[in-house]
C-alpha positions as semicolon CSV with decimal commas, in nm:
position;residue;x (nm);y (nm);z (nm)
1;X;-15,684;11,233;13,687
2;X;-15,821;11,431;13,368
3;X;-15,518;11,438;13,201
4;X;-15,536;11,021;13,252
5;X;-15,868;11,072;13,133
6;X;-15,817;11,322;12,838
7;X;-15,543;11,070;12,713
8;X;-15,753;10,784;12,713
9;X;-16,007;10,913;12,519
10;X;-15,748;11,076;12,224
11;X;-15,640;10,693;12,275
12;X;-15,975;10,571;12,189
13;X;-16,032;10,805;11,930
14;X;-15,719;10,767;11,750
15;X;-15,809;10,369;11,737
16;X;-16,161;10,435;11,637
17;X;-16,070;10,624;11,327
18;X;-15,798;10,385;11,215
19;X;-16,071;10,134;11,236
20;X;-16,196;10,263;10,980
21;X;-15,900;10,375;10,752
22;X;-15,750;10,253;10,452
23;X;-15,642;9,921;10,527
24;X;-15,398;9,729;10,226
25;X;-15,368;9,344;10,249
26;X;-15,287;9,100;10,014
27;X;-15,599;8,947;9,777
28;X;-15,766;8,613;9,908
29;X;-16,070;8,511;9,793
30;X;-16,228;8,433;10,133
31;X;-16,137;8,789;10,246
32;X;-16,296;8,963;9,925
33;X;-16,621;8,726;9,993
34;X;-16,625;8,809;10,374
35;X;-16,612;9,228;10,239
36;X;-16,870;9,209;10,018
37;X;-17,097;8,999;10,261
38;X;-17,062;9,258;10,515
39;X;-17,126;9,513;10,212
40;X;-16,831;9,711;10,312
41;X;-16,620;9,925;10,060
42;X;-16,347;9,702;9,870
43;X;-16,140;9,736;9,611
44;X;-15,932;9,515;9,368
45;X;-15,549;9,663;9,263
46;X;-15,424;9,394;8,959
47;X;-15,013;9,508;9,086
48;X;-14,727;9,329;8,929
49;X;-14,439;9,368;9,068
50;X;-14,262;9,469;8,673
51;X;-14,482;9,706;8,656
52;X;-14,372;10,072;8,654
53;X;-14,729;10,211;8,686
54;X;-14,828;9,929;8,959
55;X;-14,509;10,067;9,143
56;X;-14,600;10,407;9,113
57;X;-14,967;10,312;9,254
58;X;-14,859;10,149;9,535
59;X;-14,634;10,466;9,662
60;X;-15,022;10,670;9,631
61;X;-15,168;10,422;9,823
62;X;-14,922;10,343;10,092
63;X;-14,947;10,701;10,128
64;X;-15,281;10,702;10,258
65;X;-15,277;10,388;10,492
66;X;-15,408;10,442;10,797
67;X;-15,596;10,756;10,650
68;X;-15,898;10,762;10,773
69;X;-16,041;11,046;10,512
70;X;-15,978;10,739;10,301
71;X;-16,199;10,434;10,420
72;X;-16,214;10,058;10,303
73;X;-15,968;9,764;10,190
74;X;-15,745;9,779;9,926
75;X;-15,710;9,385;9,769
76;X;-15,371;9,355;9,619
77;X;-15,403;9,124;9,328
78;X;-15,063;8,961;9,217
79;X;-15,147;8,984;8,807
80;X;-14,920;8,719;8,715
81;X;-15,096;8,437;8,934
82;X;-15,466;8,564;8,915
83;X;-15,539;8,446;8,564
84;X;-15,909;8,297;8,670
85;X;-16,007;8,597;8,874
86;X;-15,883;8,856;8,562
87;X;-16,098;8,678;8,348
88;X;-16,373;8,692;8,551
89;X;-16,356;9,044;8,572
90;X;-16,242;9,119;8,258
91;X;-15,895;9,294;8,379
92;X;-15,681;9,312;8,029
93;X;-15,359;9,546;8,202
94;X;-15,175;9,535;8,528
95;X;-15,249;9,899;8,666
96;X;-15,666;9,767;8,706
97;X;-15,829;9,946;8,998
98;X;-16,186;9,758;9,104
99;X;-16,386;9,908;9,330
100;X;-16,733;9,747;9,502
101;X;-16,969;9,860;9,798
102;X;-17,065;9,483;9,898
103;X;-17,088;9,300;9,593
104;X;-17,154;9,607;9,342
105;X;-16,916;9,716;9,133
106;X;-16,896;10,076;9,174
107;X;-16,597;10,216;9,004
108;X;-16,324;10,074;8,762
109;X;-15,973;10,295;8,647
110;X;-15,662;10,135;8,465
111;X;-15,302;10,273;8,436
112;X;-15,370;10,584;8,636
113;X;-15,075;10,646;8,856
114;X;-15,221;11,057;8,962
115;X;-15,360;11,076;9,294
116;X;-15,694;11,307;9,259
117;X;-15,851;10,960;8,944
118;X;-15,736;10,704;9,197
119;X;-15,870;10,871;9,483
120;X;-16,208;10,952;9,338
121;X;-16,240;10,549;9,223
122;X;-16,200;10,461;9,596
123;X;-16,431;10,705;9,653
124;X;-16,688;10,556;9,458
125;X;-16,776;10,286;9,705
126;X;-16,873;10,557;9,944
């Protein structure tokens, strides 16, 4: 009976933190709004898929999925299509990072493919 009980709450625990772990989806401008409503961390990556430096991005960030040491929603932005929202933002390069806490913008980093820059812009939103 505690082991049932033990397992259930590692269960629960495990699902709790992934909650609240890195979680990638593709951008949509209703789920960016609902974020920033909620004023939870959120962040913008402008990825083509020519891009060498996007690429190299991507294999950072897929490595921390599911991390829960790294919190919030990564947006992924397809470059190419996203001409209104780039200028909006002023995003000049594929490679753009955006981060916001709700609706402030709280870090920015372009064409950075090392781990420790692109880890301390998502931590900006903390």
């Amino acid at each position: 009976m505690k082991t049932i009980q033990l397992l259930a709450g590692l269960a629960l625990s495990v699902a709790a933190s992934l909650a609240f772990a890195l979680d990638i989806q593709p951008y949509s401008p209703e789920t960016l709004a609902a974020k920033q409503k909620a004023g939870e961390a959120v962040a913008l990556h402008f990825h083509a898929d020519w891009c060498p430096t996007c690429r190299a991005q991507e294999k950072v960030f897929n490595g921390w999925k599911g991390d829960a040491a790294v919190p919030g929603t990564l947006l992924i932005v397809n470059y190419d299509k996203e001409r209104e929202l780039k200028r909006q933002l002023g995003v000049r390069t594929q490679s753009t990072v955006i981060v916001y806490k709700g609706s402030k913008e709280t870090g920015r980093l372009a064409g950075e493919t090392d781990p420790a820059p692109l880890r301390a812009v998502l931590d900006s939103a903390k």
